[in-house]
N, C-alpha and C positions, 0 to 999 in steps of 0.2 A: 589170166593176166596177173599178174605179182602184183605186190605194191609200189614196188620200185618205178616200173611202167603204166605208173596213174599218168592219165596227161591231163591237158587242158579240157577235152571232151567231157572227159568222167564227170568234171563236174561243171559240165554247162546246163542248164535247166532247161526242158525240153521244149521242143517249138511245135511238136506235135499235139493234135488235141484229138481225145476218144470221144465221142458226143455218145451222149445213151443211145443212140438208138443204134448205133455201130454195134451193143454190145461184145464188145472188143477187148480180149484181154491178153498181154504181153505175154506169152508162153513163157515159164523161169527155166533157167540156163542150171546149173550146179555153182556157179560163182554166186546167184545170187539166194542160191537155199544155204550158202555156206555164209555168207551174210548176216542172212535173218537167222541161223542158228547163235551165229556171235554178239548179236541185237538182243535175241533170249538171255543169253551168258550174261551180257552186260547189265541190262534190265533186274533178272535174277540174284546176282551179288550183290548190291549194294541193299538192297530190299532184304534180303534176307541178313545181312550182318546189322542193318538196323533192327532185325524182330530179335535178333541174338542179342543187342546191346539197350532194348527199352524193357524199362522200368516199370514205372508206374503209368499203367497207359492214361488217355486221354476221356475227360468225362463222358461224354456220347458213351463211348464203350462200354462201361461201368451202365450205364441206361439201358443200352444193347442187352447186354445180359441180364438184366431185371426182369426185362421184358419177356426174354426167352424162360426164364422162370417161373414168371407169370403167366406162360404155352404149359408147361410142366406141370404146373400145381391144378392145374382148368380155371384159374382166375383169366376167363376170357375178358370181364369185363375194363379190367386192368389192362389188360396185353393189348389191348383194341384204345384205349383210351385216346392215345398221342396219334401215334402212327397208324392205327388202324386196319385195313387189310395191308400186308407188308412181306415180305419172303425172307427179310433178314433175319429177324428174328426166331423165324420155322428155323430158318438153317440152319440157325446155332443150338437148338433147344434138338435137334437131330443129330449134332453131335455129340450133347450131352446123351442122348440113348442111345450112340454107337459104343460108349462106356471112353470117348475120349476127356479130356479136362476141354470145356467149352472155351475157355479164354485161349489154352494153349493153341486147341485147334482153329478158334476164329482168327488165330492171327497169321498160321501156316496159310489156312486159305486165301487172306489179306493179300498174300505175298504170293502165292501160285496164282490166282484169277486176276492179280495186275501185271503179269509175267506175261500172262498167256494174252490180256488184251491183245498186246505187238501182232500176232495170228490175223486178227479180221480186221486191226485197223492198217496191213499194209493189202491185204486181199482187196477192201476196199480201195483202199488210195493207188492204186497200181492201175485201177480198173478207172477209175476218177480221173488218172493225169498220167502217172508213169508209174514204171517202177522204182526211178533214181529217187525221183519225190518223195515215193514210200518208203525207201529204205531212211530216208532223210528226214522225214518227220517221227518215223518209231524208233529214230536216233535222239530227236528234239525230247520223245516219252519219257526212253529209258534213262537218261539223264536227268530230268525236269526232278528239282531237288524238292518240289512241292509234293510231287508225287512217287518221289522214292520215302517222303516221312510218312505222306501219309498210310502206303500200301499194307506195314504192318499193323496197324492203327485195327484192333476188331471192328470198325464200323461198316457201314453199307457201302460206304463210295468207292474200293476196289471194288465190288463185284458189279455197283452200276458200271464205272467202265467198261468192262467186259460184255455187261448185256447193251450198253451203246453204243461201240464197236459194231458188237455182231448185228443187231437190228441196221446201221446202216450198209454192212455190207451186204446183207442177205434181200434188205431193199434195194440195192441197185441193182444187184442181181437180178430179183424178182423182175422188176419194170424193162430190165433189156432183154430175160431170158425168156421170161412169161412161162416159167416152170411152175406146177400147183405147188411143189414139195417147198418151193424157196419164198412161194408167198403166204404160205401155212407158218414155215418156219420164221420167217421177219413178221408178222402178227402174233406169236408165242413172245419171241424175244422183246418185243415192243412192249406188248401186257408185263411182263416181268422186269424190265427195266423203267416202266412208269411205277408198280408198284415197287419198287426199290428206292426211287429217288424220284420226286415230283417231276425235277426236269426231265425227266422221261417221255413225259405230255407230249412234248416239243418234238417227238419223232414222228408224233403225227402228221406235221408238216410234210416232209420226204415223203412219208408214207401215201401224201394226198397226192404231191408234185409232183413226182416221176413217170409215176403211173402216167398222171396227165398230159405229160410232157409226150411222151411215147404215144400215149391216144391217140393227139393231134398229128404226129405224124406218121403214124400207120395205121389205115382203115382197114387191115386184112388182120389186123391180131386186136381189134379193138371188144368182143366180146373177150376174148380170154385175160386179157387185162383188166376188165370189168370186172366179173367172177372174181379174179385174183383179188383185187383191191378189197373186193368186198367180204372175202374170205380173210385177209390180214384184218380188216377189222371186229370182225368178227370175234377174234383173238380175243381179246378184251374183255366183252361180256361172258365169255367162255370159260376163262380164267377167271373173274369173280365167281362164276356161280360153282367152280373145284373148290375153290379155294373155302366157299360155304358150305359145301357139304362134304369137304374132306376135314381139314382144320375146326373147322367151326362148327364142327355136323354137330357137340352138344350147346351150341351158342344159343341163346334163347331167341333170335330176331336173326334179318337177315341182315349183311352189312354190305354196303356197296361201295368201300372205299374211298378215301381221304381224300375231300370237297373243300376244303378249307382256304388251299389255295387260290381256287376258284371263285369262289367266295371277296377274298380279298381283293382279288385283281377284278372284281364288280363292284367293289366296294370305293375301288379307288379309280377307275374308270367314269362312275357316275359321280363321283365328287362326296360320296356320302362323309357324314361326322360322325359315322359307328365307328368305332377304334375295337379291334378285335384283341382276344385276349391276349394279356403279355406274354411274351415270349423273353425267357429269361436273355438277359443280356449276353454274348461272346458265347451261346451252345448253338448249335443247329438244327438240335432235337428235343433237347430235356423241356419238357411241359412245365407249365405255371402251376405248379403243383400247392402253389400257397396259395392258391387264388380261393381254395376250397379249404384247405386245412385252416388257415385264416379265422374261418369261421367257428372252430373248436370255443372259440374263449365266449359265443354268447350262448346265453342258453338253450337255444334251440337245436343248435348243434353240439352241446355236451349232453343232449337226452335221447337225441335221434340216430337211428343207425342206417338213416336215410341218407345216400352222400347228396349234396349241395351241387347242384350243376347250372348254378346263374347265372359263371365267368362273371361276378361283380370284380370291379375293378381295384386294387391295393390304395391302402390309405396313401403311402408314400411310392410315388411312380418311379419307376424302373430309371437310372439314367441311359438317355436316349443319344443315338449316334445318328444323327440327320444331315451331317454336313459332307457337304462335294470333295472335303478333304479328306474325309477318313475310308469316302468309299472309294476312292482313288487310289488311297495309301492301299488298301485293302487289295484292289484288283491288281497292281503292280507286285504286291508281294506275291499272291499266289500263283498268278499267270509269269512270274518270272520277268526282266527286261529285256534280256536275251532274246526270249521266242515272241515276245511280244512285238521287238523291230525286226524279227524276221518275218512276222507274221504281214506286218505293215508293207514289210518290200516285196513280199510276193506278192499282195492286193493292189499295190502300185504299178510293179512292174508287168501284168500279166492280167489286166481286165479285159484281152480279147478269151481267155481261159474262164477267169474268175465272174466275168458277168453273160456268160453263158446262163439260158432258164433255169437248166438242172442243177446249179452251181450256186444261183443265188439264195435259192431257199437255206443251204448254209447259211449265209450270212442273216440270213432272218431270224433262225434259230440262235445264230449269237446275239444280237440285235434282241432277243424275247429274253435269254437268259439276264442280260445286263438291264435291263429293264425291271425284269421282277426282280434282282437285287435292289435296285434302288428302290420299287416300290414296297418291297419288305422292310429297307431301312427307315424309306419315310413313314411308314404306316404301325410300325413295330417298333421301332427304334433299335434295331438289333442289326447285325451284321455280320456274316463268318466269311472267310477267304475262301472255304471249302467250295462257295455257291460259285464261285466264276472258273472253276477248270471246267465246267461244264462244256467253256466255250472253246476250249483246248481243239477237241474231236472234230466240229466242224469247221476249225481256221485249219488244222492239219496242215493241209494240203497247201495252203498260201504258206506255212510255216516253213515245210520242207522246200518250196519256190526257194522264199528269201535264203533259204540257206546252203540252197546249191548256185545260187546268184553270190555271194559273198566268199564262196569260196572260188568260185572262177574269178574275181575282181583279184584274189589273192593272189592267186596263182598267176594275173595277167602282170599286176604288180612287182610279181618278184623277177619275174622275167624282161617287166621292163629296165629293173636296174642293174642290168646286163646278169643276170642270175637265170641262165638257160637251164642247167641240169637244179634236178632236185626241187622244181617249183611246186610242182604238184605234191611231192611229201610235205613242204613248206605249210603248205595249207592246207596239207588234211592233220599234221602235226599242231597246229592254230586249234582245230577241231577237237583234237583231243585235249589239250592242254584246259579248253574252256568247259569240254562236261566233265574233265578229274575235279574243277574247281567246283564246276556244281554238284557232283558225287561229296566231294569233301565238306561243302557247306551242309548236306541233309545229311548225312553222319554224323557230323560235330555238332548236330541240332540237341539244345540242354531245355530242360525242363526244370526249370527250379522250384516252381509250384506245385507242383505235380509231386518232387520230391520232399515238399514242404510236407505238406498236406499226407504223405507216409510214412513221413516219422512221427506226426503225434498221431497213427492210427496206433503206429507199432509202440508207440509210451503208453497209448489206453491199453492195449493189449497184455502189458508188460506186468503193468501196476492194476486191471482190474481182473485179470484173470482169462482163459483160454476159451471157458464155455461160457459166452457172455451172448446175447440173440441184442442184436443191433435194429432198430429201427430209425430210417437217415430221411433227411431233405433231400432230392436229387443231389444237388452241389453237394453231399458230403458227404458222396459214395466214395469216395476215393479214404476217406478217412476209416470211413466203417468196415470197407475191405480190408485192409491193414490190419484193422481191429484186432478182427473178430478171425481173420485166417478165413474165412467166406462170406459169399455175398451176401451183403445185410440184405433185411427187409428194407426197398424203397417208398418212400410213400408217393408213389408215380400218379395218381388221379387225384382230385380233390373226397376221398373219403377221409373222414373225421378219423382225426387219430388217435380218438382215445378207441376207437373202433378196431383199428390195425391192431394196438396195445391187447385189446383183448383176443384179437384173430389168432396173433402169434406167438403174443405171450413174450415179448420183446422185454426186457429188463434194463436196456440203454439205449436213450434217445440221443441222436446227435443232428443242433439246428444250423445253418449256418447263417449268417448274415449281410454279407456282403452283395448278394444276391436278391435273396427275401430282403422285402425293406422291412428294416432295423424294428420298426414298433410291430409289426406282426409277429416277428421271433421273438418278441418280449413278451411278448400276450400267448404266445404259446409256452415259455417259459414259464409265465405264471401261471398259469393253468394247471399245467404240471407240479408247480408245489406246493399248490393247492389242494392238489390229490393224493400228497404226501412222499414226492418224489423229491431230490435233494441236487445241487448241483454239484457238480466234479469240476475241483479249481482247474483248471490248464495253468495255473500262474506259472509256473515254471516252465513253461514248454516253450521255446520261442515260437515267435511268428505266431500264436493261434489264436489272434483273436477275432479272428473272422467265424470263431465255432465254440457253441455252448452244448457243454455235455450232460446230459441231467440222467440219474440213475434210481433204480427203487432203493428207500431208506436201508430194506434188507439188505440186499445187493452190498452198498459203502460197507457193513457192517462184516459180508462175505468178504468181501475186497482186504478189507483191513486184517482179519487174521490171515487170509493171502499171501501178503506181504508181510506180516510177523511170524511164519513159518519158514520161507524164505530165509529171511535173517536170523534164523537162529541155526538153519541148517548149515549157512555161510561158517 
């Protein structure tokens, strides 16, 4: 069928419904591989002209690859510190040893595994509802201007998509096929997309329901869906104990992976007043790395080469984001408005679909995710937009409803005003017009901080010299890359820094302070010139005063014939 001869049908939202246990799935036609190839296209472009046109990436990243440096160097006990068992970090420290640029390649990959999600979350949603929905919601994906900035972004959240994707398609699979290979395979994917991103966890939901769902009504496959279940779980402990004796085989203990959040959400379920460590304000990932280096200015930690793991609390607390308005502002901008009231009119229009058993665990899993936001905000006082696309994957499918509902209201619309030919263009032309705008919106997305923060890398760099070894605060890796033309040393854990200072033999510290509250960078400051270390004015720099530079007295002294060589060369 052309375009020309869309009609009213194409885009009526289906009335049919596959229930698991049907496991039933729409054979594809050539019209609709020729689709989802143009969904890849669309997805693909815009994603990749943003990794072509960014900058100075985004702090997470800058972490990201600390981390994976600290796989490289066998600072396990660094690399483990935050994130702890983790695969993003392997990934990228694996293609620093394929001999690629880690940064170049993490963000190629950024942009191919958020490509590729569209694959399993229409394989999914086809088998879930329809195929028109799936083509319709991997429409709502490749658009969502949230996740065309973030895809080049070197961080973990492209490739969790992709392994949450695949985990719920290879789960429904599993539970209506009752194949071993598909509930092996959605227990692999599961373990590897919890250790990727916490919200991970929350596959275990599906992972329990479906199966169960299918239990109760067929007692002729109910061993083999037992087995299966219990093999997907399985998965899990399997994957930690690789990941300990591959990765970590010279780790001195064994590590069983990041409890923290778990942790929290007992902490604030029973009501307790333990307030867990800070988590720096506006990152997602970067550890409270002052919580320990802090401790530099008494004497017990300028003698000890023991690090401090007390998580005692900062003299001056973090500013905290507690209120109903910012986590509101927060879930609207990243969830977009658009897919939000489409999301809304498919949960309205189609609760004989949508509150089906299989179906609601969905909303459970959004329902949990939106939950531990807020309970990270109340408890942490922190906040990222990043934590609610989570909820993206299981509205999907109400997402693609609403939006094959809105475009039949168009199309009934233009025909009512005696507008017979051309309704259906009308409104798939509606369609286009509103993802170019959200295309154009995450293309046109500026970073002026980010830019800030790389011109006085590239003035330290300019004015102190080429071969200079940086040791940074999380927050002012962006500075120290710039620097130095490579990744400084981070100080990622709470080990004392005059510790670091001697590990690496760093010759410029760089502290920030907007971040770290103000008296601890001061007290690390002095510290430092106490040991005969000297400060580097920024006065002239604009914008820098959220970062103090401090260097060794030699070092200034290097610097300065430096720049008097320079000028004489001029």
């Amino acid at each position: 069928m052309s375009f020309a001869q869309l009609s009213h049908e194409t885009f009526m939202p289906p009335a049919a419904d596959y229930p698991l246990r049907t496991g039933r799935a729409e054979p594809l036609g050539r019209r609709d591989i020729l689709w989802l190839g143009a969904l890849l296209l669309i997805a693909l472009l815009p994603r990749a002209f943003v990794a072509c046109q960014l900058g100075p990436i985004c702090d997470d990243g800058y972490f990201y690859l600390a981390v994976s440096e600290a796989y490289e160097r066998g600072d396990l006990d660094t690399a483990l510190w935050y994130l702890n068992i983790n695969i993003y970090p392997v990934l990228i420290a694996g293609f620093d040893r394929l001999g690629a640029d880690p940064l170049v390649a993490a963000q190629a990959w950024g942009v191919a595994v958020a490509t590729l999600t569209i694959l399993p979350l229409f394989g999914w949603l086809r088998r879930l509802l329809d195929r028109r929905v799936a083509l319709a919601a991997c429409g709502l994906y490749a658009i969502h201007p949230e996740f065309i900035e973030i895809s080049p972004e070197p961080i973990r959240d492209a490739t969790f998509w992709l392994l949450a994707a695949t985990s719920l398609y290879l789960l429904w699979r599993a539970a209506a096929e009752r194949k071993a290979w598909l509930f092996v395979g959605a227990g692999l994917a599961l373990a590897a997309a919890a250790h990727t991103r916490s919200e991970g966890w929350l596959l275990m939901l599906p992972a329990t329901a479906w199966p169960l769902v299918r239990w109760r009504e067929s007692r002729r496959d109910r061993w083999r869906l037992s087995l299966g279940t219990a093999a997907t779980f399985a998965m899990t402990p399997l994957f930690v104990l690789l990941f300990n004796v591959t990765v970590l085989r010279d780790h001195d203990r064994w590590e069983l992976g990041k409890l923290e959040h778990f942790r929290l959400a007992a902490r604030w379920i029973v009501g307790s007043d333990v307030v867990a460590p800070p988590a720096i304000s506006g990152s997602a990932t970067i550890p409270p790395a002052f919580v320990g280096l802090s401790m530099i200015s008494t004497a017990s930690a300028a003698t000890s080469n023991v690090a401090d793991r007390s998580h005692e609390m900062p003299e001056e607390p973090l500013k905290r984001c507690t209120g109903a308005s910012s986590y509101l502002r927060s879930a609207v901008h990243a969830l977009e408005p658009v897919p939000l009231i489409l999301m809304l009119i498919g949960a309205v229009g189609w609760p004989h679909l949508l509150l089906r058993r299989e179906h609601l665990v969905l909303s459970a899993i959004c329902i949990a995710v939106l939950t531990g936001v807020w309970v990270r905000q109340v408890t942490l006082g922190e906040i990222n937009g990043r934590y609610f696309l989570a909820c993206f994957f299981p509205a999907s499918g109400a997402a693609g409803l609403g939006a094959l509902w809105v475009l039949s209201r168009l199309e009934r619309g233009w025909k009512t005003f005696g507008r017979q030919r051309g309704a259906a263009i009308a409104a798939a032309t509606t369609a286009v017009l509103i993802g170019t705008v959200h295309v154009v919106e995450a293309v046109a997305a500026e970073h002026p901080s980010r830019e800030r923060e790389a011109a006085i890398g590239r003035h330290l760099g300019e004015q102190l010299g080429p071969d200079r070894s940086f040791l940074v605060l999380p927050h002012a890796c962006r500075v120290g890359y710039y620097a130095g033309g490579q990744l400084p040393v981070v100080a990622l854990d709470d080990t004392p820094l005059e510790t670091l200072l001697e590990r690496y033999q760093s010759d410029t510290v760089i502290l920030e302070n907007s971040y770290t509250p103000a008296s601890q960078c001061e007290a690390l400051a002095e510290h430092l010139k106490l040991c005969g270390w000297r400060t580097y004015d920024l006065g002239d720099v604009p914008d820098s005063e959220g970062f103090v530079v401090l260097t060794r007295a030699e070092s200034i002294a290097d610097a300065s014939r430096l720049r008097a060589t320079r000028r004489h060369r001029r």
